[in-house]
C-alpha positions as CSV (number, residue, x, y, z in Angstrom):
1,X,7.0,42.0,66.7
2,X,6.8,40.9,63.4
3,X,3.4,41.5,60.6
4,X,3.5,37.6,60.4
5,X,3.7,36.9,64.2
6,X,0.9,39.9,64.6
7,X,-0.9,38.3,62.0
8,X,-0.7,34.9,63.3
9,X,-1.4,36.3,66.8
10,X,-4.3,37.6,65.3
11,X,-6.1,35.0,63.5
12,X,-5.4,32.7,66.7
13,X,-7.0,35.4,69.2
14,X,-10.2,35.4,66.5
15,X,-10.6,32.0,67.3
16,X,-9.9,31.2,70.7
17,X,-11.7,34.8,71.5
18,X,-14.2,36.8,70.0
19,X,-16.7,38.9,72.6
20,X,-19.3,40.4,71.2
21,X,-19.3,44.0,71.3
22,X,-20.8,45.8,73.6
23,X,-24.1,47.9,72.5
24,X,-24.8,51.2,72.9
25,X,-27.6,52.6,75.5
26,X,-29.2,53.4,72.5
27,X,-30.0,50.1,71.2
28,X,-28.1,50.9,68.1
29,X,-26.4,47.7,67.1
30,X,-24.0,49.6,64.6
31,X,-22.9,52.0,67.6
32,X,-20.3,50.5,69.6
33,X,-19.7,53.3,72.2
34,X,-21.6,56.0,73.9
35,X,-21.8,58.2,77.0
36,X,-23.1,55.6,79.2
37,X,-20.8,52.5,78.2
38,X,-17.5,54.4,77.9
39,X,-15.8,52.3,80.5
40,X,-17.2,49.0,79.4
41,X,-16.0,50.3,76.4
42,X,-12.5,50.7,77.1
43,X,-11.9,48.0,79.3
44,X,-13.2,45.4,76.3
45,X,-10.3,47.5,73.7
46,X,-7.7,47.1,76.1
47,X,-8.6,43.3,76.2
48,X,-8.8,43.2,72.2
49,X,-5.3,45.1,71.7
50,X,-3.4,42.8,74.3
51,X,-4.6,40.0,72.5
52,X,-3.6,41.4,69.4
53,X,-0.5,42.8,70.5
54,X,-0.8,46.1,70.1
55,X,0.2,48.7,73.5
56,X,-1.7,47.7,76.3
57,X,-3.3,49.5,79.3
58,X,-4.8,52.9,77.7
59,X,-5.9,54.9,79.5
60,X,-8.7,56.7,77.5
61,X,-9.7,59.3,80.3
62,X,-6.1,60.7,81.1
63,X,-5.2,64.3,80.9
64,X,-1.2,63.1,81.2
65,X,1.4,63.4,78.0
66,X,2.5,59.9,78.7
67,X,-1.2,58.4,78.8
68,X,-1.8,60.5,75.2
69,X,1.4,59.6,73.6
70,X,0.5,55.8,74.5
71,X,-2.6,56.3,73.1
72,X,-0.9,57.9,69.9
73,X,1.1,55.1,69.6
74,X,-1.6,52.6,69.3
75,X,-3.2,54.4,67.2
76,X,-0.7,54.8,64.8
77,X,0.3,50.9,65.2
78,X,-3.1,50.2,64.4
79,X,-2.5,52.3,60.9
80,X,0.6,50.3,60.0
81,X,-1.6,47.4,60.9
82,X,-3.9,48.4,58.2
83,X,-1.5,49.8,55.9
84,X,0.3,46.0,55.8
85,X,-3.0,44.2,55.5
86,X,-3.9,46.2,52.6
87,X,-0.4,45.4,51.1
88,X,-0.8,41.9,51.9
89,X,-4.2,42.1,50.7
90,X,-2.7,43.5,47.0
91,X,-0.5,41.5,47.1
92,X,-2.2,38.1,47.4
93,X,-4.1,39.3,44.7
94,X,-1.2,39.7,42.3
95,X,-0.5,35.9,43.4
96,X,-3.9,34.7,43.1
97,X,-3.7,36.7,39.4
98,X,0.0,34.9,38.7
99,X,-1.7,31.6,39.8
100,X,-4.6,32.0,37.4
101,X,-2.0,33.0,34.3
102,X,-0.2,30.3,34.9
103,X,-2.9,27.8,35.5
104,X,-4.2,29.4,31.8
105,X,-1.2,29.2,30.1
106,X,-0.8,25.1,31.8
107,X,-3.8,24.3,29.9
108,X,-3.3,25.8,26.8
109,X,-0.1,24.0,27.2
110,X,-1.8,20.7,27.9
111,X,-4.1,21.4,25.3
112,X,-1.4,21.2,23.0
113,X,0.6,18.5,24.2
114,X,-2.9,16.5,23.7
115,X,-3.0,17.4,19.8
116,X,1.0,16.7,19.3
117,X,0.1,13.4,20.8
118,X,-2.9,12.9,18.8
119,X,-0.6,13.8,15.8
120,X,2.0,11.2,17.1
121,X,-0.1,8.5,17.5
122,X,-1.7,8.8,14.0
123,X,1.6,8.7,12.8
124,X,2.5,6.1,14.5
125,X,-0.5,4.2,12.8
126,X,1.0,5.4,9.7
127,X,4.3,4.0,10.3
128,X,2.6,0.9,11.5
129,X,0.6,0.3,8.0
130,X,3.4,1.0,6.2
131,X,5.6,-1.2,8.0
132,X,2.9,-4.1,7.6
133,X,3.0,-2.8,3.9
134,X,6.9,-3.0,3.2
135,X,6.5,-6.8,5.2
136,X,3.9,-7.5,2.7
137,X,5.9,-6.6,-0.4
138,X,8.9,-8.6,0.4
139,X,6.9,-11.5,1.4
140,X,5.2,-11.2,-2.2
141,X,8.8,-10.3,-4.1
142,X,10.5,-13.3,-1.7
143,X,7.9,-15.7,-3.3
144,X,8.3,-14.2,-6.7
145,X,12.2,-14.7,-6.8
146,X,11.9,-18.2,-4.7
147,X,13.3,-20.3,-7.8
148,X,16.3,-18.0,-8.1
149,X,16.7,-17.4,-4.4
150,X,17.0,-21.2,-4.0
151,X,20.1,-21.6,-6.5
152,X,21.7,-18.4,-5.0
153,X,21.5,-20.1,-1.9
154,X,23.0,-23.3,-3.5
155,X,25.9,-21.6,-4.5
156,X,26.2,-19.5,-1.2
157,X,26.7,-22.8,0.8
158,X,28.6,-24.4,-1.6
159,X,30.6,-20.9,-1.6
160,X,31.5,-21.4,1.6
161,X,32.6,-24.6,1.7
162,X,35.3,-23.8,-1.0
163,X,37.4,-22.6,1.8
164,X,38.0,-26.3,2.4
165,X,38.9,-27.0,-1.0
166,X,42.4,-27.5,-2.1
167,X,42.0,-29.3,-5.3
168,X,41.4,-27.9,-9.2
169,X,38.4,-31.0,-8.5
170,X,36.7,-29.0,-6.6
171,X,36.8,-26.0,-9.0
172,X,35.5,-27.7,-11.3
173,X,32.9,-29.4,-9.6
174,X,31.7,-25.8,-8.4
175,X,31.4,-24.6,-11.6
176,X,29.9,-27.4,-12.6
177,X,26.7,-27.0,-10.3
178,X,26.4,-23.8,-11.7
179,X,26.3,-24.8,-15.5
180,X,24.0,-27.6,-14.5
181,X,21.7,-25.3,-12.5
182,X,21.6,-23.2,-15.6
183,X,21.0,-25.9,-18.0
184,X,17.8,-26.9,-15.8
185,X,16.6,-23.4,-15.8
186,X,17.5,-23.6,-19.8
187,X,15.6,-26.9,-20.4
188,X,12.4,-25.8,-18.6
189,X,12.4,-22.6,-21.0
190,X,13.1,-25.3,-23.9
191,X,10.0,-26.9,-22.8
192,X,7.9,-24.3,-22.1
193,X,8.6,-23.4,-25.9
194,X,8.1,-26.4,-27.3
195,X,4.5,-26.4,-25.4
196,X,3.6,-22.9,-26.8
197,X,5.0,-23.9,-30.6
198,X,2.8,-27.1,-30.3
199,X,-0.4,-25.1,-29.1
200,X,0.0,-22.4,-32.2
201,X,0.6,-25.2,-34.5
202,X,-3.0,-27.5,-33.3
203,X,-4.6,-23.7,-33.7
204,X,-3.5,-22.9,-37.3
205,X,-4.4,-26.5,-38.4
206,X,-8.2,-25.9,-36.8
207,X,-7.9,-22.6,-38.5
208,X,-7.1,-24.2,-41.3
209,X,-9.6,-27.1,-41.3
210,X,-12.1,-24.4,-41.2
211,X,-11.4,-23.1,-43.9
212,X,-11.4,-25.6,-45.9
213,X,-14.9,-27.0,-44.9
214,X,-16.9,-27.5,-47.8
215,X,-20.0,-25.4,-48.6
216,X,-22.4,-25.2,-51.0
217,X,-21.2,-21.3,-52.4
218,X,-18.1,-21.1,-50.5
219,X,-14.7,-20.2,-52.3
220,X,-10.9,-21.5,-51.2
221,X,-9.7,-18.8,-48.6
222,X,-7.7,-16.3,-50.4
223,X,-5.2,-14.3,-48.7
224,X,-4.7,-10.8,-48.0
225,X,-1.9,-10.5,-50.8
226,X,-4.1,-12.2,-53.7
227,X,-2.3,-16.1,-53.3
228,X,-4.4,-18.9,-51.9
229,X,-3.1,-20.5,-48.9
230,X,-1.1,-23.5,-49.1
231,X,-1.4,-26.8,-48.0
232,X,1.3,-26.4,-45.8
233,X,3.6,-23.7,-44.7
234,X,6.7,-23.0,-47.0
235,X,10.0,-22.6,-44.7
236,X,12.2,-19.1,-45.4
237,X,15.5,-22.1,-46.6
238,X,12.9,-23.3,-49.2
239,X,10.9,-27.0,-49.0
240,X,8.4,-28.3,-46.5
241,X,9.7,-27.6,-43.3
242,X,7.4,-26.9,-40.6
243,X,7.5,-23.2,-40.0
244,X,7.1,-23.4,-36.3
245,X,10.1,-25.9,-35.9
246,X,12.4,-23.2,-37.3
247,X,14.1,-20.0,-34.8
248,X,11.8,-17.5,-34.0
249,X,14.0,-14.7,-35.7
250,X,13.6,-16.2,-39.0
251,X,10.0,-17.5,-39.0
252,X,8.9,-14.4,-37.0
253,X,7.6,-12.6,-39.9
254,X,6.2,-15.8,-42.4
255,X,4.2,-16.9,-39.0
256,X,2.6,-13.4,-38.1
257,X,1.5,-13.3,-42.4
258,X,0.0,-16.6,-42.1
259,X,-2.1,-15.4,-38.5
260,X,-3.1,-12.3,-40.0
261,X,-4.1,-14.1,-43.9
262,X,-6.1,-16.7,-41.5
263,X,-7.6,-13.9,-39.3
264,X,-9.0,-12.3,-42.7
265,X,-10.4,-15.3,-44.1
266,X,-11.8,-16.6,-41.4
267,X,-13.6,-13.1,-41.0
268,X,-14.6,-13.4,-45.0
269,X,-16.0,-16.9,-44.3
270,X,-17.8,-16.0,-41.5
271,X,-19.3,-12.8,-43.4
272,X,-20.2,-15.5,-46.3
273,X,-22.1,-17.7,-43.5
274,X,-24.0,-14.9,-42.3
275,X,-25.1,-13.5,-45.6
276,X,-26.1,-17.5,-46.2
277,X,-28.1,-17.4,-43.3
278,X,-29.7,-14.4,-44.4
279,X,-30.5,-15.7,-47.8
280,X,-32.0,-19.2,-46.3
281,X,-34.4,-16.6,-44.1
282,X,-35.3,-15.0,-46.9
283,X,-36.1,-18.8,-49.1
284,X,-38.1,-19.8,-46.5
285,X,-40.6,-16.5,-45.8
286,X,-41.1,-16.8,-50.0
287,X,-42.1,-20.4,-50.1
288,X,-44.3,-19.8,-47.2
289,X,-45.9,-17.2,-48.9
290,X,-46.3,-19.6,-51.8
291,X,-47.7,-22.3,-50.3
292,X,-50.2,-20.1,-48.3
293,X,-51.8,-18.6,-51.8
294,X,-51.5,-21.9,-53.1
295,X,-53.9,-23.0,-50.3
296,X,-56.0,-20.2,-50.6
297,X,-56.7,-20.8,-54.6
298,X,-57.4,-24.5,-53.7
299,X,-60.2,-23.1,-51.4
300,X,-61.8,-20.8,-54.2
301,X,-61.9,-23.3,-56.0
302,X,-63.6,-25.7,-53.7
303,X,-66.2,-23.0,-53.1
304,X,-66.7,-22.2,-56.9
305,X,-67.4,-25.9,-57.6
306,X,-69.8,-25.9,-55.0
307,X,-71.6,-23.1,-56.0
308,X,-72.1,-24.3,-59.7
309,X,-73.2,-28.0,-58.0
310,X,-76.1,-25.3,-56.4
311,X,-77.1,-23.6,-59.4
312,X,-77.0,-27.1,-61.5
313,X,-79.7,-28.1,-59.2
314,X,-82.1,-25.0,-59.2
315,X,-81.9,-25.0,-63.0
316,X,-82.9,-28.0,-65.6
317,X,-81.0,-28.4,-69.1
318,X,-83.3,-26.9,-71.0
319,X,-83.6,-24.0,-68.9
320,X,-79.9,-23.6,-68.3
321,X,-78.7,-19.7,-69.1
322,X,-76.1,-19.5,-71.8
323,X,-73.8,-17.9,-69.4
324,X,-73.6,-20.5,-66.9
325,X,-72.5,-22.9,-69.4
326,X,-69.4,-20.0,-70.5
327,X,-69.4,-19.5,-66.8
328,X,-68.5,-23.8,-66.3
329,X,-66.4,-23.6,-69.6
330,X,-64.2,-21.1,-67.9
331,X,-64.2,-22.5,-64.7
332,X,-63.4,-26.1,-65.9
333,X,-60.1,-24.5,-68.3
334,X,-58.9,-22.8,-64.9
């Protein structure tokens, strides 16, 4: 028979039955066996090892080889027994240790599956942002380019049409869009120019109008170069041309002159205006400090008068002190 089967025989016996065993005369519960239950005793381990399936039917008492050797037998069955328990014991352990390694090593392993996730998923919000990002910028760069996107894809359908074309006509007409798409782009510029030359010409003639305003101690604007500034703008051909009608690259330089002469004077004039300020400030605190002693000698004087109408009274002609008449002399000169 088989451990396993023994085993299993076992474990089945264990549950089906399990007598309790038998107690010594003694009262002893841990001694199972003594002189006056030896046969009890025996009868109840024959019972145990059939069920187990060990050698049955010792007989404990014999004298006979056959009875000892059977005995012998069991005995030494029941030594394997335990020898393969312990084994299985060990080695159920070892399992129960493999389990536990492996059960270690899982969730170390899970552990960092969980952070390489966690790092996936935050760059997956990364890609995501910059995805939304790169949308972003060519939604903003389509709108930027959306004038010349619009003739590109004038010239892309009319492109494909010229596969249907089979005339120098159509040739020309093609080309002929695409000079007429320039010369729109080309008159909007012209405009745009004109709009800018007509704004810096209205701000050099308020500039200049400034300038010019009469003032009581003001001086004509002189430029940074000594000259005073002209009426009007002479053109680099010579005459009266308006400078800002002329191309850029030859009124480039006369036009940043006259900004930077204007810039200067209008700096002087405003210098002049505040040092006029300061000089009608100080006017004003000196007249106010001549009227207010002008009002204060009125007032002595008031109280002088007074005072001599006070002593007139007190003293008759006759009596009168030659000092008050010096006193009223003086008085009367002042």
């Amino acid at each position: 028979m088989s451990v396993s089967s023994r085993f299993e025989l076992r474990a089945s016996s264990n549950l089906h039955q399990q007598p309790p065993p038998p107690v010594g005369m003694s009262g002893d519960v841990g001694t199972f066996a003594d002189a006056g239950n030896l046969e009890h005793c025996a009868k109840y381990l024959n019972q145990t090892l059939v069920t187990f399936g060990f050698p049955a039917s010792l007989d404990l008492f014999a004298t006979d080889p056959v009875s000892i050797a059977r005995t012998c037998n069991c005995m030494y069955a029941l030594l394997q027994q335990r020898q393969r328990d312990i084994e299985f014991r060990e080695s159920t352990n070892d399992l129960r240790q493999r389990m536990q390694s492996d059960i270690s090593r899982l969730e170390a392993k899970i552990e960092r599956m969980d952070a390489q996730l966690a790092a996936k998923d935050r760059e997956l919000a990364t890609l995501t942002r910059t995805e939304k990002l790169n949308q972003v910028l060519m939604e903003k760069k389509k709108e930027s380019s959306r004038s010349g996107m619009e003739i590109m894809n004038l010239l892309q359908k009319e492109g494909r049409q010229r596969g249907t074309w089979t005339g120098k006509k159509n040739d020309n007409d093609y080309y002929k869009m695409i000079v007429d798409a320039y010369e729109v782009k080309k008159q909007e510029l012209v405009q745009e120019n004109a709009d800018l030359r007509a704004l810096l010409r209205s701000m050099q003639m308020d500039m200049r109008e400034f300038l010019n305003a009469p003032t009581g101690s003001s001086q004509p604007a002189v430029a940074g170069n000594g000259r005073q500034e002209a009426g009007s703008p002479q053109s680099p051909l010579g005459g009266k041309t308006d400078v800002f009608d002329l191309p850029f690259h030859m009124a480039r330089d006369q036009i940043e002159e006259s900004l930077r002469t204007k810039m200067a004077s209008v700096k002087a004039r405003m210098t002049q205006l505040q040092d006029a300020q300061k000089g009608a400030e100080v006017t004003s605190e000196v007249t106010e400090r001549e009227l207010e002693l002008e009002a204060q000698l009125v007032e002595a004087r008031s109280i002088i008068q007074e005072q001599a109408s006070i002593m007139s009274k007190h003293f008759s002609k006759s009596d009168k002190p030659r000092w008050f008449d010096t006193y009223s002399l003086k008085f009367s000169s002042v």
